[in-house]
C-alpha positions as CSV (number, residue, x, y, z in Angstrom):
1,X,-18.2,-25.5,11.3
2,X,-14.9,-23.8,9.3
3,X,-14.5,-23.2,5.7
4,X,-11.7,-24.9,3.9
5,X,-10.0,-21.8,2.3
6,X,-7.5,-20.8,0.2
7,X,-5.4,-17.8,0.8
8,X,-3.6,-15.9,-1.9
9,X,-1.4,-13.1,-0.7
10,X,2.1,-11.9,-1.5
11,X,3.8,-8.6,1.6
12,X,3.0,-8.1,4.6
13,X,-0.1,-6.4,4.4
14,X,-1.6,-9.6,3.7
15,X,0.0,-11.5,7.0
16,X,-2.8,-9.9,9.4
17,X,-5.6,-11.6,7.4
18,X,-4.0,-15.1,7.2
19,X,-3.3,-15.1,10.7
20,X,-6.9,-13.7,11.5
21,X,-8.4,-16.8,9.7
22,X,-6.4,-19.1,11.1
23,X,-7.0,-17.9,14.2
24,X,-10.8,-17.8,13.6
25,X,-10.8,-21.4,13.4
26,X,-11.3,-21.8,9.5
27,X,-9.2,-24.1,7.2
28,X,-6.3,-22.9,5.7
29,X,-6.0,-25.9,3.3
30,X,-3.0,-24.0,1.2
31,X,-1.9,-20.3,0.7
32,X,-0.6,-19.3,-2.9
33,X,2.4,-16.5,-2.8
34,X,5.0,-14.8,-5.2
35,X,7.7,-17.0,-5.8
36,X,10.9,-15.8,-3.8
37,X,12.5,-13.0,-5.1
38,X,16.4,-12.2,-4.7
39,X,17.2,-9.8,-2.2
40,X,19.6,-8.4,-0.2
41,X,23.7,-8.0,-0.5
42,X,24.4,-11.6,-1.5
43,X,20.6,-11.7,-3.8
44,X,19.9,-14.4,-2.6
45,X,16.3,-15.8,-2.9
46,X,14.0,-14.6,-0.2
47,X,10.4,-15.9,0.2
48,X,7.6,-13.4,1.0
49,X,6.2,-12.3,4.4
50,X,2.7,-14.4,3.3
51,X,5.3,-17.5,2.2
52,X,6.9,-17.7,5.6
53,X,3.7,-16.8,7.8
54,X,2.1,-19.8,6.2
55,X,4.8,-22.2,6.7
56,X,4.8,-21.0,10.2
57,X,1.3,-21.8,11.0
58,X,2.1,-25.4,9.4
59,X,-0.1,-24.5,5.3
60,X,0.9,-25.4,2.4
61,X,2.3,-22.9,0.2
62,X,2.3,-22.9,-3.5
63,X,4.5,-20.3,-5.9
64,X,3.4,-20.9,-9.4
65,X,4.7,-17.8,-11.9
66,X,1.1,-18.2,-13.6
67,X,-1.8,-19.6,-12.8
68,X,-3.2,-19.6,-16.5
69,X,-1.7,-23.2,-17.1
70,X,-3.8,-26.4,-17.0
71,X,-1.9,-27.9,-14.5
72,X,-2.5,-24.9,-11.8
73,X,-6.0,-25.2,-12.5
74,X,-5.9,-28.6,-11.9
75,X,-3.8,-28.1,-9.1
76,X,-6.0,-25.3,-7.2
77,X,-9.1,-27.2,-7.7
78,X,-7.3,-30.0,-5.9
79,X,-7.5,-28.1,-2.5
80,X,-11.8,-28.5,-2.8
81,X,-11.9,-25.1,-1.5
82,X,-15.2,-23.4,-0.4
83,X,-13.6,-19.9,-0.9
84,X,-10.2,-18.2,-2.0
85,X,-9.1,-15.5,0.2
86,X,-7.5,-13.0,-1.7
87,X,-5.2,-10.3,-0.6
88,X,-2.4,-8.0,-2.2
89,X,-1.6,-11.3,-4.5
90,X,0.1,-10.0,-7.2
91,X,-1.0,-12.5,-9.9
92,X,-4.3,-12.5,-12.1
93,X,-6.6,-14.8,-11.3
94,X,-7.9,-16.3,-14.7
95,X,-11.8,-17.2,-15.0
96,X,-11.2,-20.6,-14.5
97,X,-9.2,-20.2,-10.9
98,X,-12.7,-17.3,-9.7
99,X,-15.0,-20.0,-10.5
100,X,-13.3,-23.5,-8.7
101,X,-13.7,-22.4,-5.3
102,X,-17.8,-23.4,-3.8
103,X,-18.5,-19.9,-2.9
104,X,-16.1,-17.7,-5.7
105,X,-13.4,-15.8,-4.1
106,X,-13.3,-13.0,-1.9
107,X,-11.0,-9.9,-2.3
108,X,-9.6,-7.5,0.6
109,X,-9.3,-3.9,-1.4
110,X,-7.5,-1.0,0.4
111,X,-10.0,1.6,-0.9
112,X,-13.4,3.3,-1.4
113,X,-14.5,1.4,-4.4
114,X,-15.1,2.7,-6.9
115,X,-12.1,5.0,-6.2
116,X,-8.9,3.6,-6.5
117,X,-9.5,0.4,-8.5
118,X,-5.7,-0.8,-9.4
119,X,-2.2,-1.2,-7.9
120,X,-1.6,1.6,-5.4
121,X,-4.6,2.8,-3.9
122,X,-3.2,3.8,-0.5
123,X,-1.0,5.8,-1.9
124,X,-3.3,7.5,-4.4
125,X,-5.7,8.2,-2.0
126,X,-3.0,10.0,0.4
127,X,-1.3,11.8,-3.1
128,X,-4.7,13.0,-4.1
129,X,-5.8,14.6,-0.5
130,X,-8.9,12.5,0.2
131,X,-10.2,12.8,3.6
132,X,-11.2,9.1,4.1
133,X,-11.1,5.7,2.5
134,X,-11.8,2.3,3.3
135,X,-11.0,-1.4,4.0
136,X,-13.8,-3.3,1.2
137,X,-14.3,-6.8,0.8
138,X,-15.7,-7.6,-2.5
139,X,-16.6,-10.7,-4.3
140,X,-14.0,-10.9,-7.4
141,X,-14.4,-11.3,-10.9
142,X,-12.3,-10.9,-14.1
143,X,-12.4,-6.8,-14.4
144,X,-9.9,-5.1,-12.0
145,X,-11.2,-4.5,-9.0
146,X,-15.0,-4.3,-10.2
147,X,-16.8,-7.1,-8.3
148,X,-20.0,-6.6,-5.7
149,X,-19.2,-5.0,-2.5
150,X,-19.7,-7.1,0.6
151,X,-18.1,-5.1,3.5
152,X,-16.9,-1.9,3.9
153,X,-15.2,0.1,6.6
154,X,-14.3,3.7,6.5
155,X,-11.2,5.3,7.7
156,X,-10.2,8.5,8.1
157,X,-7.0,10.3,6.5
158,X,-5.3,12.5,8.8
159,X,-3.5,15.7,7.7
160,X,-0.7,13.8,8.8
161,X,-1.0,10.5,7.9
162,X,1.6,8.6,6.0
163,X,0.9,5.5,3.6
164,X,2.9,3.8,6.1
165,X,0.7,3.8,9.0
166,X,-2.5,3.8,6.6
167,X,-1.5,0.7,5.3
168,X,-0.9,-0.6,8.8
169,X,-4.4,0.3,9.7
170,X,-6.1,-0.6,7.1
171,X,-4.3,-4.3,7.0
172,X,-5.5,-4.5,10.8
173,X,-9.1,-3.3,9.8
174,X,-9.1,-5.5,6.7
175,X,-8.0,-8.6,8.8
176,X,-11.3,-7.9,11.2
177,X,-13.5,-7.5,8.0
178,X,-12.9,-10.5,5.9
179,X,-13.2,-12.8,9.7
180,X,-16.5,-11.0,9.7
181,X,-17.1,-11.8,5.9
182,X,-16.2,-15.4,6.3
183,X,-18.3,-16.1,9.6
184,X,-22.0,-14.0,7.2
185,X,-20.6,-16.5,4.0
186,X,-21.0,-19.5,6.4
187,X,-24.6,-18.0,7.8
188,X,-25.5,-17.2,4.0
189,X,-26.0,-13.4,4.9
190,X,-23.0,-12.2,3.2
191,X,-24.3,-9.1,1.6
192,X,-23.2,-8.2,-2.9
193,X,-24.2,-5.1,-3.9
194,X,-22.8,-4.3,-7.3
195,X,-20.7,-1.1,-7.5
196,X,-21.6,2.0,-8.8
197,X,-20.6,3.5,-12.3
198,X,-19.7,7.0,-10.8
199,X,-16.6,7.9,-9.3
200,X,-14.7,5.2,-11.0
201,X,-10.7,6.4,-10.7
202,X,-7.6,3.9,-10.9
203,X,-4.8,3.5,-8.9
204,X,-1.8,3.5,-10.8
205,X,1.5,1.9,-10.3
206,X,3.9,4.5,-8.6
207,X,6.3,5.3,-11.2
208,X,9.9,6.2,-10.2
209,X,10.1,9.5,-11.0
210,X,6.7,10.4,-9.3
211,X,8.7,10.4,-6.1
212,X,11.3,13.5,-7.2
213,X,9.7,16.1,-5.1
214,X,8.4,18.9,-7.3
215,X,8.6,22.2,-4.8
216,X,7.2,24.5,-8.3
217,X,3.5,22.8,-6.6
218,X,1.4,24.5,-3.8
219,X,2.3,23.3,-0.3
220,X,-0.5,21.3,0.2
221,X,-0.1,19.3,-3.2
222,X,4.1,18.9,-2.3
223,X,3.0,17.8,1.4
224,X,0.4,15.2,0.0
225,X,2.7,13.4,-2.0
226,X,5.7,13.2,0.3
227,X,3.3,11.7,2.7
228,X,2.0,9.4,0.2
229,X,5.5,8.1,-1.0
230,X,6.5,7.8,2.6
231,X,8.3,5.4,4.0
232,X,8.5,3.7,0.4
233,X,9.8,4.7,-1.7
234,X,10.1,8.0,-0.4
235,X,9.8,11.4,-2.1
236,X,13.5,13.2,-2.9
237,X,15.2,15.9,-3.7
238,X,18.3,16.9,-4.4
239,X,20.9,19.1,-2.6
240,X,24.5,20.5,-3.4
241,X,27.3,20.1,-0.9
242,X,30.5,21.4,-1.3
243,X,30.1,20.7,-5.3
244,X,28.7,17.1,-4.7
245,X,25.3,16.8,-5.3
246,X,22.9,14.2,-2.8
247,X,19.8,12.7,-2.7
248,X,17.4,13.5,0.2
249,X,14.7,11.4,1.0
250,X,11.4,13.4,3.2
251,X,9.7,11.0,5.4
252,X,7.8,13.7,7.4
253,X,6.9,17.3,6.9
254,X,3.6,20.0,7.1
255,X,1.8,22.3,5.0
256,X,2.5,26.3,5.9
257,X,0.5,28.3,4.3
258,X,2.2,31.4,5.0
259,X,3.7,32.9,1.3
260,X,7.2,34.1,1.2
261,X,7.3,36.8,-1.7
262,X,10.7,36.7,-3.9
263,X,11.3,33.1,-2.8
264,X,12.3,30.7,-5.5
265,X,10.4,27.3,-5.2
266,X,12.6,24.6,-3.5
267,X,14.8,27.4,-1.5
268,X,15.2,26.9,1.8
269,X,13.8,30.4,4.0
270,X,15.3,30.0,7.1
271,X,16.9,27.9,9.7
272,X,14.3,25.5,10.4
273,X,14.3,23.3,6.9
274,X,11.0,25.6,5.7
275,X,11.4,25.2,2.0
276,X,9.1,27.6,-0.2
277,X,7.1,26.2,-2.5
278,X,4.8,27.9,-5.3
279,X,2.2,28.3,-3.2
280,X,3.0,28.7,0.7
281,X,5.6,26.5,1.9
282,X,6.8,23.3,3.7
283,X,8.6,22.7,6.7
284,X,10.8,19.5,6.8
285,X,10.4,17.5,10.1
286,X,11.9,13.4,9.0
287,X,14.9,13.3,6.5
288,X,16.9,10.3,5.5
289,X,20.4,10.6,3.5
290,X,21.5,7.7,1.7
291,X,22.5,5.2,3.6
292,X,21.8,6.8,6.6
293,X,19.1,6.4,9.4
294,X,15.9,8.6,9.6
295,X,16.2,11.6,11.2
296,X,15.0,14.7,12.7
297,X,15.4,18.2,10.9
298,X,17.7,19.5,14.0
299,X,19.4,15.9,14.3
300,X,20.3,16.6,10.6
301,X,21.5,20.1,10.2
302,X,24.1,19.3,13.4
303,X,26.5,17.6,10.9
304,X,25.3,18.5,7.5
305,X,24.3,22.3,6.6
306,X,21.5,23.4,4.7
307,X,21.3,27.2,5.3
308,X,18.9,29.5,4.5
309,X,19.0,30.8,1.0
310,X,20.2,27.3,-0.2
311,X,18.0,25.3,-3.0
312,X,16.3,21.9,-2.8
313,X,16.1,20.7,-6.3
């Protein structure tokens, strides 16, 4: 037996789960994305990595800008779902769309509910230096992100980690976990245990100017958020060459704890791209100019000097 399912995403962290479903044998009776978006040189409109997965594998797709109009409603319960599949969307889902589907609709969350409820919670997690967090699967309903919890799976947070390869892990491990949901829904073992009312913190939106690096922070607090912002949208700073100032984006870099007395925030101490900070310093290993390639901290300084003594603003 499969479920006929529904499956709402929008980037390509949601592209794992769809293609774990499919693969699992279940349904896919139509997927709901973002409507294409202009991109590109030329802005031209450019479908989403969900959009083109589906099409791929041969489902539906449907783009509505809202789905708080009669004629969606009418449109979704069409499909005679058993259960939506939500993940990374991008839309509200209005009472009436949680409540078509036979068995509600099932959301894949990217933290340790009830930490980091809201938009960006892998990189809030990384920003904030939490140790851990998790892939959830929750049942939803109309608060943001407050629904029973049906599986979780903890991962750990490196020093080093970036938000780029958590969100590729925990896409993988989410794709695994809502397969595993899907198969207990169909037994009628899928656990719901109601979240707790301590702990509660919310994920913000990353703001644009969040990701100007602030070097007047401890190390550890400046390391945290260029990991955090990295690859996108990537933490800056600027830097003055020959009277022209540029933008430098930090992909990579580590913590060093070791204080350097007299040392202005954001100035560079010696030749290896360690930057002081207000506490301890940095060292910058990944570094991307504008319109440039990533690159290494030596691969940099061959063609574009940053000596010692010099500030990162």
């Amino acid at each position: 037996m499969s479920l006929r399912i529904v499956f709402m995403g929008t980037p390509d962290f949601s592209v794992p789960t769809l293609a774990a479903i499919v693969a699992a044998g279940h349904h896919v009776v139509a997927a709901y994305s973002q409507p294409p978006r202009p991109a590109g040189r030329g802005m031209e409109p450019r479908k989403s990595p969900v959009h083109i997965h589906a099409e791929l594998a041969g489902v539906p797709v449907h783009t509505p800008k809202s789905l708080r109009t009669a004629e969606a409603a009418e449109v979704f319960a069409s499909h005679a779902a058993d259960v939506a599949v939500v993940v990374a969307y991008g839309l509200i889902l209005p009472k009436t769309i949680l409540e078509t589907p036979r068995f509600g609709c099932l959301n894949l969350h990217a933290s340790a509910l009830p930490r980091w409820r809201g938009a960006a919670p892998i990189q809030r997690a990384i920003m904030a230096g939490d140790p851990q967090t998790a892939a959830i699967v929750m049942r939803m309903e109309e608060g943001l992100d407050t629904g029973p919890v049906c599986l979780a799976e903890t991962v750990e947070i490196a020093l080093e980690t970036t938000a780029g390869e958590l969100h590729d892990k925990l896409s993988e491990d989410g794709a695994r976990l809502m397969v595993e949901a899907l198969r207990r829904l169909e037994n009628g073992d899928l656990p719901s245990i109601p979240q707790i009312d301590v702990g509660v913190t919310y994920a913000r939106k990353i703001e644009k100017d969040e990701a100007h690096i602030d070097f007047a922070r401890p190390a550890r607090a400046v390391h945290d958020t260029i990991r955090g912002l990295s690859p996108f949208p990537g933490a800056w700073f600027e830097f003055a060459v020959a009277g022209k100032c540029e933008r430098i984006k930090v992909l990579r870099c580590e913590p060093i704890e070791t204080s350097r007395p007299g040392r202005s925030p954001g100035e560079i101490v010696d030749e290896h791209l360690t930057v002081a900070c207000a506490e301890g310093c940095i060292r910058l290993l990944e570094l991307q100019r504008a319109g440039k390639r990533p690159m290494t901290a030596s691969e940099l300084l061959r063609g574009f000097p940053m000596p010692a003594g010099a500030l990162c603003r």
